[in-house]
C-alpha positions in Angstrom: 5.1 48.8 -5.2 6.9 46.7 -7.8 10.2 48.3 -7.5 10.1 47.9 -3.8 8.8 44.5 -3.6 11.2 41.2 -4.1 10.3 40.5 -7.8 10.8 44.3 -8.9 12.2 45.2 -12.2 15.2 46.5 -11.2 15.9 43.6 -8.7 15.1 41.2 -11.7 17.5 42.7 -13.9 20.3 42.8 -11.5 19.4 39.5 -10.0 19.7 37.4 -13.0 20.8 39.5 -15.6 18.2 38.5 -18.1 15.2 40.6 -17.5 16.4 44.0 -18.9 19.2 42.5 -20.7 17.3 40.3 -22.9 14.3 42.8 -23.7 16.7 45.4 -25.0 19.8 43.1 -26.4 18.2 40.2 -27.4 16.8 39.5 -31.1 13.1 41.6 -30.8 9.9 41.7 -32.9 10.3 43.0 -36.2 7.6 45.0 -37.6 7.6 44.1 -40.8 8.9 40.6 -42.9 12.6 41.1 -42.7 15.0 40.6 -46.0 18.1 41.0 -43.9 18.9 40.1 -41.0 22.4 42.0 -40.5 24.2 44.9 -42.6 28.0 46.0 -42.9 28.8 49.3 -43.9 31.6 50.1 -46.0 31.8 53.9 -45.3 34.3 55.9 -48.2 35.4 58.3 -46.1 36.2 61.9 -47.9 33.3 61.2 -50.9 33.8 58.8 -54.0 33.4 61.1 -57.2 30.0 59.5 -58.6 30.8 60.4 -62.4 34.4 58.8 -62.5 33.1 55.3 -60.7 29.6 54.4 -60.8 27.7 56.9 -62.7 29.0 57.4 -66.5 28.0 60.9 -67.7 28.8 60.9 -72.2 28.1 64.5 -72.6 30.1 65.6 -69.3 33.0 63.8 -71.9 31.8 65.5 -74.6 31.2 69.0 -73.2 34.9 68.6 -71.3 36.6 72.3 -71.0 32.8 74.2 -71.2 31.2 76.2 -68.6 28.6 73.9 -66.6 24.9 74.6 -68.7 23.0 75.6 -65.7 23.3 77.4 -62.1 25.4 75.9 -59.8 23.7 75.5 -56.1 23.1 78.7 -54.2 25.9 77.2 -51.4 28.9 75.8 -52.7 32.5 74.7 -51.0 34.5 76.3 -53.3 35.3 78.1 -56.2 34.7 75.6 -59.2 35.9 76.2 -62.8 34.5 74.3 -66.2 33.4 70.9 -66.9 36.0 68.3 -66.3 35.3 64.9 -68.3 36.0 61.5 -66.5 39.6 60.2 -67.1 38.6 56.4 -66.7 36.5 54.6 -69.4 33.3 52.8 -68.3 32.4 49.3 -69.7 29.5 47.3 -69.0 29.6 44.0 -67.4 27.7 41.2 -66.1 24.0 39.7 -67.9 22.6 43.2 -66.3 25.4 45.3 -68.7 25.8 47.9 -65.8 28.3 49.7 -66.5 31.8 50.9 -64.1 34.3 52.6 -64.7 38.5 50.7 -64.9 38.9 51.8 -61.4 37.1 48.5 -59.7 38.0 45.7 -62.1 37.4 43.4 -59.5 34.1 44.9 -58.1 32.8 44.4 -61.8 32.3 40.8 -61.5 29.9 41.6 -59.2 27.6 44.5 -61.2 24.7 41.2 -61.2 24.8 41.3 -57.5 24.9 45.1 -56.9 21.7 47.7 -57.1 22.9 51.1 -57.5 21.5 54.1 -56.2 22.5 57.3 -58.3 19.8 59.5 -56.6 21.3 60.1 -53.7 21.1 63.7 -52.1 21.8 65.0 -49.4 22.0 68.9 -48.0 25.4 69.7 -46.3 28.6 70.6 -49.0 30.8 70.3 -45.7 32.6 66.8 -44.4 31.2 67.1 -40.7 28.1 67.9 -41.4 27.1 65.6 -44.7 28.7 62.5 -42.3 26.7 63.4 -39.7 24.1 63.5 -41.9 24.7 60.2 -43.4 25.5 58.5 -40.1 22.7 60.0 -37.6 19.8 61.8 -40.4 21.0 65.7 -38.8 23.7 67.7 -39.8 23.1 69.9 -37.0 22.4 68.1 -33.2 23.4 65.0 -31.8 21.1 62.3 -32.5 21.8 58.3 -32.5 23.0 56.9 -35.4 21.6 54.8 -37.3 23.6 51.5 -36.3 22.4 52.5 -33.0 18.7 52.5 -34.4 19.3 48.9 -35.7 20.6 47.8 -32.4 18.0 49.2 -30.7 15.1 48.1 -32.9 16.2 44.8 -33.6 19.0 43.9 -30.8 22.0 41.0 -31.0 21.7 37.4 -31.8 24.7 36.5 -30.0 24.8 37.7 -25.8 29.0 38.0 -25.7 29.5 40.4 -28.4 27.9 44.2 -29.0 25.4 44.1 -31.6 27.3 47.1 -33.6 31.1 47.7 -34.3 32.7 49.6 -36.0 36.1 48.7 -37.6 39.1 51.7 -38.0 36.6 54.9 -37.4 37.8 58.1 -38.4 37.6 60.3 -35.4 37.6 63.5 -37.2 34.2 64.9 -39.0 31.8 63.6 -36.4 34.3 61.5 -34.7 32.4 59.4 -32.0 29.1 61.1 -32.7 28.8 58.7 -36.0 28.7 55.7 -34.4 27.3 57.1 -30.5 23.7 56.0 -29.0 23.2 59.9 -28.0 19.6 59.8 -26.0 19.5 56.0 -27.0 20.3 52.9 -24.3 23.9 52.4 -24.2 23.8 49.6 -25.0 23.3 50.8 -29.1 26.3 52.5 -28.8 28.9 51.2 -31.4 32.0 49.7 -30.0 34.8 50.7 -32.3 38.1 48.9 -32.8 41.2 50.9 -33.4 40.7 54.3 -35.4 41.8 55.6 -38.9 45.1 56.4 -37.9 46.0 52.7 -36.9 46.8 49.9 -39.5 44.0 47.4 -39.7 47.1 44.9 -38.2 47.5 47.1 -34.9 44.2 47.4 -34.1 42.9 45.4 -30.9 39.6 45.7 -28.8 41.3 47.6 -25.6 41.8 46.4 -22.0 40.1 43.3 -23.8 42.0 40.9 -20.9 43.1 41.7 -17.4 46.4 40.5 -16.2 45.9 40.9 -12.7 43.1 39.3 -11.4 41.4 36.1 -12.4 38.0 35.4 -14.2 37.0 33.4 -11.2 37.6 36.8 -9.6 36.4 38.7 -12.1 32.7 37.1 -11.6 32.7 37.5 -7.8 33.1 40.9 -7.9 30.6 41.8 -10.7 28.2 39.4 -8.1 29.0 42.0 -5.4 28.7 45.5 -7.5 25.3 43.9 -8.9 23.9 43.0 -5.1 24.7 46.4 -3.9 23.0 48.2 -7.1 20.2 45.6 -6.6 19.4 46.6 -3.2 19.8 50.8 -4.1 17.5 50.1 -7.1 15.1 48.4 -4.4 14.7 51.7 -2.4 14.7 54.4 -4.6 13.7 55.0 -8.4 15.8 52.6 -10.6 17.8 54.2 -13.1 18.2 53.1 -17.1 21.7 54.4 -17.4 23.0 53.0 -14.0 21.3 49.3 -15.1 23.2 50.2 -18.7 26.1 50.5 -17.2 26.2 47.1 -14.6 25.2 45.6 -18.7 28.2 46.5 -20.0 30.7 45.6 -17.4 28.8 42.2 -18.1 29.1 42.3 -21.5 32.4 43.4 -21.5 33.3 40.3 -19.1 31.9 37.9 -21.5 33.5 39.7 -24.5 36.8 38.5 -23.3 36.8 35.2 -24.5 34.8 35.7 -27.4 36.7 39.0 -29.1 40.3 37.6 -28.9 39.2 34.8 -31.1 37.1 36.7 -33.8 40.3 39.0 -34.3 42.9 36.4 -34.7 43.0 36.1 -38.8 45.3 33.6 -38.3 42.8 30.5 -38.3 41.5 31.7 -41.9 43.3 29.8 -44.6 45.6 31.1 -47.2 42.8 31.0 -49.8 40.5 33.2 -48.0 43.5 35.9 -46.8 44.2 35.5 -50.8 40.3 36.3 -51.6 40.7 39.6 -49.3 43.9 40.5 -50.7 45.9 40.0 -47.2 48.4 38.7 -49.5 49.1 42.3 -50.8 50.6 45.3 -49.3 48.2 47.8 -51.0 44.7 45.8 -50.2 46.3 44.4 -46.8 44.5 47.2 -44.8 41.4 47.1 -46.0 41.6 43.4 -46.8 41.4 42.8 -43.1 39.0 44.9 -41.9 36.7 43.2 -44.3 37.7 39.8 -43.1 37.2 40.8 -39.7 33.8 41.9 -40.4 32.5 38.7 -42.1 33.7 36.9 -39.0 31.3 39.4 -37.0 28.3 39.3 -38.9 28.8 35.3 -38.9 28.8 35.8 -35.0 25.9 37.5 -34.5 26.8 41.2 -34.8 24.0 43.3 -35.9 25.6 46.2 -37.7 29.1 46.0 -38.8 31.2 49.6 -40.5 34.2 49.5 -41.8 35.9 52.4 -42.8 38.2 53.5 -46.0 40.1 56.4 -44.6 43.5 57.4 -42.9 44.6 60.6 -40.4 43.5 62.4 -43.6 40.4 62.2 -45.7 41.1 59.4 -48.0 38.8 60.0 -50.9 38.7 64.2 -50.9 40.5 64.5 -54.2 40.3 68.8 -54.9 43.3 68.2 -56.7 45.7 64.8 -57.9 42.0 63.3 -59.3 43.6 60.8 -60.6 46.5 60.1 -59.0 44.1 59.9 -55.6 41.0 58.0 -56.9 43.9 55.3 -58.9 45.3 54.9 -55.4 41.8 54.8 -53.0 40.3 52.4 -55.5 43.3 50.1 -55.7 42.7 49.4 -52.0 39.3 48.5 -52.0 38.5 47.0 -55.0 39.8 43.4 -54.7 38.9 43.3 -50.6 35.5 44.1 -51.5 35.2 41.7 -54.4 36.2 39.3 -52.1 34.3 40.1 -48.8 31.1 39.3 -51.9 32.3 36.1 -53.2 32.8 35.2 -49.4 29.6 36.0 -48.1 27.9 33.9 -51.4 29.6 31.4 -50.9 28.9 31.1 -47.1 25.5 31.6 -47.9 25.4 34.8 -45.9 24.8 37.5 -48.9 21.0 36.6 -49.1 20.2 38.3 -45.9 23.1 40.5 -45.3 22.5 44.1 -46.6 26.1 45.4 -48.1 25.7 49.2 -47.8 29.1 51.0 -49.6 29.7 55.1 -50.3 30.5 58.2 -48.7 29.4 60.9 -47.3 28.4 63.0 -50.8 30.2 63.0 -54.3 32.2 65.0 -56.2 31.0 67.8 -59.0 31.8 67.7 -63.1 33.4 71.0 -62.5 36.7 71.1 -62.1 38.4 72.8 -58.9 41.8 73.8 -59.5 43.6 72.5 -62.3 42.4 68.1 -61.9 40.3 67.9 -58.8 36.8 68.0 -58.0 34.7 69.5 -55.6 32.0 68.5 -53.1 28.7 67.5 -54.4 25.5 66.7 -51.5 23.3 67.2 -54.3 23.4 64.2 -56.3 25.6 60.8 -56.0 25.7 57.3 -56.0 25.7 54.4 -53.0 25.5 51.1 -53.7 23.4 48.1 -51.8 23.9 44.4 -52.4 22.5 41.0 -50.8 19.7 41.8 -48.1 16.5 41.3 -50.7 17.6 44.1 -52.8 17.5 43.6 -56.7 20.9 43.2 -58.1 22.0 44.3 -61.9 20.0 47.5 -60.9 20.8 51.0 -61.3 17.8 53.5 -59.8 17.8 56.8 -60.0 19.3 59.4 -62.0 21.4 62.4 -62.0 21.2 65.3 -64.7 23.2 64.9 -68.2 26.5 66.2 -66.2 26.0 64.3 -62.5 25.5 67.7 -60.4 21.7 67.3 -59.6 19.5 64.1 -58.5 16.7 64.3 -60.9 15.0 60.6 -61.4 13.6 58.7 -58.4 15.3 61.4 -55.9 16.8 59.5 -52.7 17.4 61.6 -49.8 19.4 60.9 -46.8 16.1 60.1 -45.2 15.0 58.3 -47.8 17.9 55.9 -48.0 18.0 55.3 -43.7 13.8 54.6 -44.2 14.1 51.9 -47.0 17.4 50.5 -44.8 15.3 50.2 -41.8 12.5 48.9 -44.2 15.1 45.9 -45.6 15.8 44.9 -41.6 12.2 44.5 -40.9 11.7 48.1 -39.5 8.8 50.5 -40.2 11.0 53.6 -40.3 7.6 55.5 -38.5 7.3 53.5 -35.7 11.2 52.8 -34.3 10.9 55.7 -31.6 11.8 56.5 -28.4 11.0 59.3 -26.3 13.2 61.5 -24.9 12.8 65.2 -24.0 9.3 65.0 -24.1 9.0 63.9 -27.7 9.0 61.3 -29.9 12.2 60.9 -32.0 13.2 58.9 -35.2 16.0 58.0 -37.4 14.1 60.0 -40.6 12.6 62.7 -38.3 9.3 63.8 -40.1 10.3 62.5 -43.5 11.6 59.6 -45.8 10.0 57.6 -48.2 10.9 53.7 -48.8 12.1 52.8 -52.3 9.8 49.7 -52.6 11.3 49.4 -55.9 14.6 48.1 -55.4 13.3 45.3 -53.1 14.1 41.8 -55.3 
């Protein structure tokens, strides 16, 4: 009766635009307190080797040239040789004396603000799979991610821009599948901007203008496409994806004021492009994608990733360790530095959740001659801002950094206490589809209370 009368759902929604539109895109109920309000994701594409960055191992130095002491895992990539000691020093900084290895001297001004996590595990030695692990909780099926998990839970604070966006994806290892809605509204979905393959200067949002036909014209026409759906709707069953869609040629009409602006760097001053290290060939790329984010999350974007990657995979160093890491490091160290000193000083750190690492580590056994190979079963992340404690490191990995053995964080785990931060209860953010209830941690993961601040 509703759906046929005049002040039907459907007809609602496609009347005014604000019926269905504002239940699932506006800012919603949380279920619990939230400590952030808004997360970026800076997402190492390849995976950062743990035990040469963030997670100083003395006896894998000590022990350098010996067999590894224990069983490796039952599954592993590759062939791996002996134990292969770190060839950076670590020093300790900041009043928590957490230490870091030379390769981020600018990220270790900031060890005060940062709480590491060198538990994390995961269960998939392979790229694909451990991203899609990372990105969606499943190595396996296609499942939302879990920037699609925060839109949907929590929604966008500001109606002409998506509430997640993702900055330079790689397409390869997941591609689209890391940042899709899958059975989610789609809505959720992340809107990328350029790919991996593109310099951070190239990239722009696509068709973002139309030079043919007015906005005046523009708005009649999406009056006339929303009366016709409107009266459809009105005589049969209305339909989630078809009202999904008529949202997004909205949105996607407002976005073309709003986008153009948030792109242009121009408008920042030559202080800030300094901070981000615009000013430098090797931290341009990364410099901007940073920048670009800050400029989202201070507009109201949900869920911000940016990605450290090219048309390879930027950070898979099975041979050239150190020539690779030297290089990968060098880009991101200063632009990170500087997207934290931005957002403190902005006052936008206390309740934005910085979220940096890949998709697993690398092992203390050597591959080849000076590389490592993949590690799922132990390695470091890092969080900052958001309510999370900085000058923390939680967690541990065994003597050599193969295996997470103290306060174990699983993939699970880690998307649970995230959810948790943003004022989700991990348990109850489902949605039904297929005849069951789905989540982002499936049947498992545990909150890690103990990093809150």
């Amino acid at each position: 009766m509703l759906q046929r009368s005049a002040i039907g759902f459907a007809s609602l929604a496609f009347q005014s635009l604000l019926a269905e539109e504002r239940l699932s895109q506006s800012t919603k109920q949380t279920h619990l307190p939230a400590r952030a309000k808004r997360i970026v994701f800076m997402f190492m594409k390849g995976g950062p080797s743990h035990v040469d960055t963030f997670d100083p191992k003395p006896l894998l130095d000590r022990d350098h040239g010996n067999p590894l002491p224990f069983a490796l895992p039952k599954v592993t990539f590759a062939k791996q040789g002996n134990l292969l000691k770190s060839p950076w020093k670590f020093r300790r900084h900041g009043r928590s004396g957490l230490p870091v290895s030379e390769l981020f001297p600018h990220l270790a001004g900031h060890m005060d603000d940062l709480c590491i996590l060198r538990s994390v595990h995961g269960t998939n030695p392979a790229h694909g799979g451990a991203a899609l692990k990372l990105h969606t909780g499943t190595d396996q099926f296609v499942r939302p991610s879990f920037g699609s998990w925060i839109s949907y839970g929590l929604g966008t604070e500001n109606e002409n821009l998506p509430a997640f966006i993702t900055i330079c994806p790689t397409l390869a290892h997941g591609g689209v599948n890391n940042w899709g809605a899958a059975f989610l509204p789609s809505y959720c979905q992340g809107t990328p901007i350029g790919n991996a393959s593109l310099p951070a200067s190239k990239i722009r949002m696509k068709h973002i203008s139309n030079p043919r036909i007015s906005p005046a014209l523009q708005r009649e026409q999406l009056k006339i496409i929303h009366t016709l759906n409107r009266d459809y709707n009105a005589s049969a069953s209305p339909e989630l994806a078809l009202e999904g869609r008529l949202n997004s040629f909205e949105l996607a009409f407002r976005m073309q004021t709003s986008m153009p602006e948030i792109q242009a760097l121009s408008g920042e001053s030559s202080i800030t492009r300094r901070l981000y290290g615009i000013d430098d060939p090797v931290t341009e790329d990364f410099g901007r994608q940073c920048l670009m984010a800050r400029r989202f999350l201070e507009r109201g974007v949900r869920f911000v990733q940016v990605t450290h990657s090219d048309s390879h995979v930027q950070w898979d160093q099975h041979g050239n360790l150190y020539q690779g890491h030297t290089k990968n490091a060098a880009e991101v160290d200063r632009p990170i530095a500087g997207f934290l000193s931005d957002l403190k000083s902005r006052g936008l750190l206390e309740d934005t959740l910085v979220l940096w690492g890949g998709e697993f580590g690398r092992t203390p056994t050597v591959q080849g001659s000076d590389g490592r190979d993949h590690n799922p079963h132990g390695f470091t992340m890092w969080m900052a801002g958001g309510g999370v404690k900085g000058g923390l490191a939680y967690g541990a990995t065994d003597d050599y950094g193969y295996y997470a053995v103290e306060n174990k964080m699983h993939i699970h785990d880690l998307h649970a206490t995230i959810l948790h931060l943003m004022g989700l209860d991990h348990e109850r953010l489902t949605f039904r589809y297929g005849g069951r209830d789905f989540r982002l941690t499936d049947v498992a993961g545990t909150v890690a209370k103990e990093i809150f601040a």
